[in-house]
C-alpha positions in Angstrom: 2.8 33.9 41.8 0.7 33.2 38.6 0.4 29.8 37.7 2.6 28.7 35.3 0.8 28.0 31.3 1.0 24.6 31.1 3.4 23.3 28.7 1.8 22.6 25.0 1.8 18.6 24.0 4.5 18.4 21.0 2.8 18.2 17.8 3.4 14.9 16.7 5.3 14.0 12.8 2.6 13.4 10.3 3.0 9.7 8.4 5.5 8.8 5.9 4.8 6.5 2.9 6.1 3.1 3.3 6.4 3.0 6.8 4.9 0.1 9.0 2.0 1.4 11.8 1.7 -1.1 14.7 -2.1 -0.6 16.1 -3.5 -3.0 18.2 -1.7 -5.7 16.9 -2.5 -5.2 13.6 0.4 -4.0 11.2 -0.6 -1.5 8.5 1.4 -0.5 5.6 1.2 3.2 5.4 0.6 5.0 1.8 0.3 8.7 1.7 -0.9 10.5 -1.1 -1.2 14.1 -1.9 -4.7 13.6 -4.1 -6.7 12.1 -0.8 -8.3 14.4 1.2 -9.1 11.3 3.9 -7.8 8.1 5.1 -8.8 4.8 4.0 -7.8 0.9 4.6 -7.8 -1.5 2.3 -7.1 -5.2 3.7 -4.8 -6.9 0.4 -5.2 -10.4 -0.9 -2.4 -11.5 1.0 -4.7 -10.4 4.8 -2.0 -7.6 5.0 -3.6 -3.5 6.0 -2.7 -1.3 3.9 -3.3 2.3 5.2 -3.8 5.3 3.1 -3.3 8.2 4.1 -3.6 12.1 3.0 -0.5 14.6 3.3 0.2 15.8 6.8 -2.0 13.5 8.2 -0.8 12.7 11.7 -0.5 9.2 13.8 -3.2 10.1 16.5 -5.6 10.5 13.6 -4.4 7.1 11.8 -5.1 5.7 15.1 -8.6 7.0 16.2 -9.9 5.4 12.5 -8.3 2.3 12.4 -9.8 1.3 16.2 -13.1 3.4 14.4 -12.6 0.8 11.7 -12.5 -2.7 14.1 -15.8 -4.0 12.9 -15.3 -3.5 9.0 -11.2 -4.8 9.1 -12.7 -8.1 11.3 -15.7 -8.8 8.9 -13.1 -8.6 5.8 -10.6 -10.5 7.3 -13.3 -13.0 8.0 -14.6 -13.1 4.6 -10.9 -13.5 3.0 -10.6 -16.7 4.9 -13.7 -17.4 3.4 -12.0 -17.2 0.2 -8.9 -18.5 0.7 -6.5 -18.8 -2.3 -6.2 -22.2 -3.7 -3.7 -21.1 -6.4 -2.8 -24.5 -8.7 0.1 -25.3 -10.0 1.1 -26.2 -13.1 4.2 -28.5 -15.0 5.5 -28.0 -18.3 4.3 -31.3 -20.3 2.3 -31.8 -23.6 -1.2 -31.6 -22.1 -0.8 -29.3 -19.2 -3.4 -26.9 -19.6 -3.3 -22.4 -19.5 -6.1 -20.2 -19.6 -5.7 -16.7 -21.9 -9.0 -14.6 -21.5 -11.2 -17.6 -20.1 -10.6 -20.4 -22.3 -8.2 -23.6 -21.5 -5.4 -24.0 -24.3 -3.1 -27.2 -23.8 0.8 -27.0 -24.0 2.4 -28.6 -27.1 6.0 -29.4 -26.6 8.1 -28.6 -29.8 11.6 -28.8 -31.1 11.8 -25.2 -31.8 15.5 -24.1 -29.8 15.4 -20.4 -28.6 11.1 -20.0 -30.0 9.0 -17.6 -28.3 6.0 -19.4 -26.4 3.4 -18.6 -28.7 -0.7 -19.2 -28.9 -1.4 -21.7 -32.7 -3.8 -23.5 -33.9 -5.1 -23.9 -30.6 -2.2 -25.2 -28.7 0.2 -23.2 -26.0 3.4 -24.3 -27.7 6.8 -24.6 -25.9 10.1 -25.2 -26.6 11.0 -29.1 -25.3 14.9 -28.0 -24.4 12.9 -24.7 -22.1 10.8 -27.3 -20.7 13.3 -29.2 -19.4 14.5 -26.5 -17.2 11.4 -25.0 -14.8 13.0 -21.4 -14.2 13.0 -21.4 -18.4 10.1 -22.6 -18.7 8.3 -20.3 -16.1 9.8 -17.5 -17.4 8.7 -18.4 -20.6 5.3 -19.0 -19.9 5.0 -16.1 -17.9 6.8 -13.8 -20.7 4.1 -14.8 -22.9 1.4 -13.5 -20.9 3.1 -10.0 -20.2 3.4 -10.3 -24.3 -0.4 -11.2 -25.5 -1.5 -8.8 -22.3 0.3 -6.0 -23.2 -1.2 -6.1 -26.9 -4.8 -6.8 -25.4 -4.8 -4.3 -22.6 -3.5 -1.4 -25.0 -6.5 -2.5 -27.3 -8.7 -1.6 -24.3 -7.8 1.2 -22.7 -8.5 3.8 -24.9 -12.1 2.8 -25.4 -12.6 2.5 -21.1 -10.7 5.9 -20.8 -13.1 7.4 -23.2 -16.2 6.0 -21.3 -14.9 7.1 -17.8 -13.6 10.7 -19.5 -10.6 10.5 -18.1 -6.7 10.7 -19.9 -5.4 7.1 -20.7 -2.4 6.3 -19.1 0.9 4.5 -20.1 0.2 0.9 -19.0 2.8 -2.2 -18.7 2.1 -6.1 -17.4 4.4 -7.3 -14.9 4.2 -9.0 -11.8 2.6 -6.6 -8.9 2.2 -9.0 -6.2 -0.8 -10.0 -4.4 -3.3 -7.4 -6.4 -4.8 -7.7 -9.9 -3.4 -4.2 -11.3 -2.0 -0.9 -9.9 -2.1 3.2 -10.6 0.5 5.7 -9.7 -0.1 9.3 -10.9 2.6 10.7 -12.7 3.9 14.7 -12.2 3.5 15.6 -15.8 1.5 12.9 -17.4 -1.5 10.7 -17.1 0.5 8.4 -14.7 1.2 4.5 -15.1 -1.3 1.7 -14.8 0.1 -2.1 -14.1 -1.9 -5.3 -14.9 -0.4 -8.3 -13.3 0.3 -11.0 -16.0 -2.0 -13.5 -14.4 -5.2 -11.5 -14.8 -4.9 -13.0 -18.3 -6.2 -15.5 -17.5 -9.4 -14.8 -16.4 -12.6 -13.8 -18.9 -12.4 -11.0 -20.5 -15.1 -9.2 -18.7 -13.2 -9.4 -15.7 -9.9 -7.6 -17.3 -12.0 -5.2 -18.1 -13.6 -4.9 -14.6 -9.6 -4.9 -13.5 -8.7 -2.0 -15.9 -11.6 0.2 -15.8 -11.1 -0.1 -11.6 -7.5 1.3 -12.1 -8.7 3.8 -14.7 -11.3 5.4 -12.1 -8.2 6.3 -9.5 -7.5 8.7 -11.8 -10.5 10.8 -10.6 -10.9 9.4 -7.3 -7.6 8.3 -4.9 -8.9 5.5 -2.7 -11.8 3.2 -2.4 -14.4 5.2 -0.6 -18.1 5.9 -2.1 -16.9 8.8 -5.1 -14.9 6.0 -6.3 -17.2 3.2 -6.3 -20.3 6.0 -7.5 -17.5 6.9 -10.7 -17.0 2.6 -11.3 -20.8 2.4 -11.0 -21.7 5.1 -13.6 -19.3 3.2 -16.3 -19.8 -0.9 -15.1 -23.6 -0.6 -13.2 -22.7 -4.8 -12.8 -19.5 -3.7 -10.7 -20.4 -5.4 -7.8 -21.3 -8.4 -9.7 -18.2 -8.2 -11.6 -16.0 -8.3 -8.2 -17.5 -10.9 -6.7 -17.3 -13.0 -9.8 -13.2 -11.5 -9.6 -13.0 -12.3 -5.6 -14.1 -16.4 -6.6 -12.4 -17.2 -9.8 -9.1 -14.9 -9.2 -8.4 -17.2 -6.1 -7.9 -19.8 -8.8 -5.7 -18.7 -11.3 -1.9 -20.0 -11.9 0.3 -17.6 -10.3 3.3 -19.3 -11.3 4.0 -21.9 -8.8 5.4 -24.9 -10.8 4.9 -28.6 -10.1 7.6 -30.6 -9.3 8.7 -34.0 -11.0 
């Protein structure tokens, strides 16, 4: 009798966005994207992997470029212990000081009941009654850098769209965890852009740096050379610029509160 074909090896489900990859220990958070053409890791602020991935992609070739990728996920997980966070934190008492765009303002506590937190005549001012209670108060605080963000970043955008030709898209500030700012395409529009209210705190010329990084995924998905060649051509100090971001942004407030 004629040997039997031998049976084909099942072809194996391609990746799914948000699910957890387990290779060699490490855990990678997977994000798949229809606008990448090939995968890429990025290792977060926080030492977690995030994986991205292009459509279809299956596990076998996840695998084969993580293991390909040892040498560059070990030397960046070396250099972010290097740079450890050393967040402060920070009370709600006449002195205590905030940073907006660089500069150190100092709280002023005021008998204003139900006021806005609001930037005058040099001073970070704060209702005394929202003071007293440190979930009001850090909501407060925090609600006033989403405010005075929002107005700046929409100041900015247009002009960095213009300079990196690309549409400018709806942007919000909010909380978005351990990164500086985030893009999602959207199916009809430009997409959505999100600054994290803490990056208001640092100079101005590292906003920038953070919004015309986010502006650029609009041409290029990922972190491979296009992107960094399309950041180059509109910031030629990038690298500078993300060093200077990689140092001071490991010192910024990011809400943890002092307790009396």
């Amino acid at each position: 009798m004629p040997d039997s074909p031998l049976p084909r090896a099942a072809a194996q489900p391609p990746l799914i966005d948000g699910q957890e990859l387990t290779i060699d220990g490490w855990v990678l958070q997977v994000r798949v994207s229809s606008r990448r053409s090939k995968l890429g890791l990025t290792v977060e602020r926080d030492g977690s992997l995030t994986l991205r991935a292009p459509a279809a992609c299956q596990e076998d070739r996840a695998e084969a470029f993580v293991r390909g990728s040892r040498q560059w996920i070990d030397g960046k997980l070396r250099l972010r212990d290097q740079l450890r966070p050393v967040h402060p934190t920070r009370a709600f008492i006449d002195g205590e000081t905030y940073r907006y765009l660089g500069r150190e303002y100092r709280l002023l506590l005021v008998d204003e009941p139900g006021a806005l937190v609001r930037l005058s005549a040099g001073r970070l001012r704060l209702d005394q009654a929202t003071a007293a209670d440190a979930k009001l108060a850090r909501r407060a605080v925090t609600d006033w850098y989403r405010r005075v963000g929002l107005s700046w970043a929409q100041g900015r955008l247009q002009p960095w769209a213009a300079r990196m030709d690309v549409a400018e898209p709806g942007v919000m500030v909010r909380d978005v965890g351990r990164r500086w700012g985030t893009y999602r395409p959207g199916d009809t529009d430009s997409g959505q852009m999100a600054l994290h209210w803490a990056a208001f705190q640092l100079p101005a010329q590292l906003v920038d740096y953070v919004i015309a990084h986010e502006l650029a995924h609009l041409r290029v998905a990922g972190h491979g050379p296009d992107y960094w060649r399309l950041l180059r051509r509109a910031i030629p100090e990038c690298e500078r610029l993300k060093e200077e971001l990689d140092e001071m942004g490991r010192r910024v407030w990011l809400g943890d509160v002092t307790e009396y």
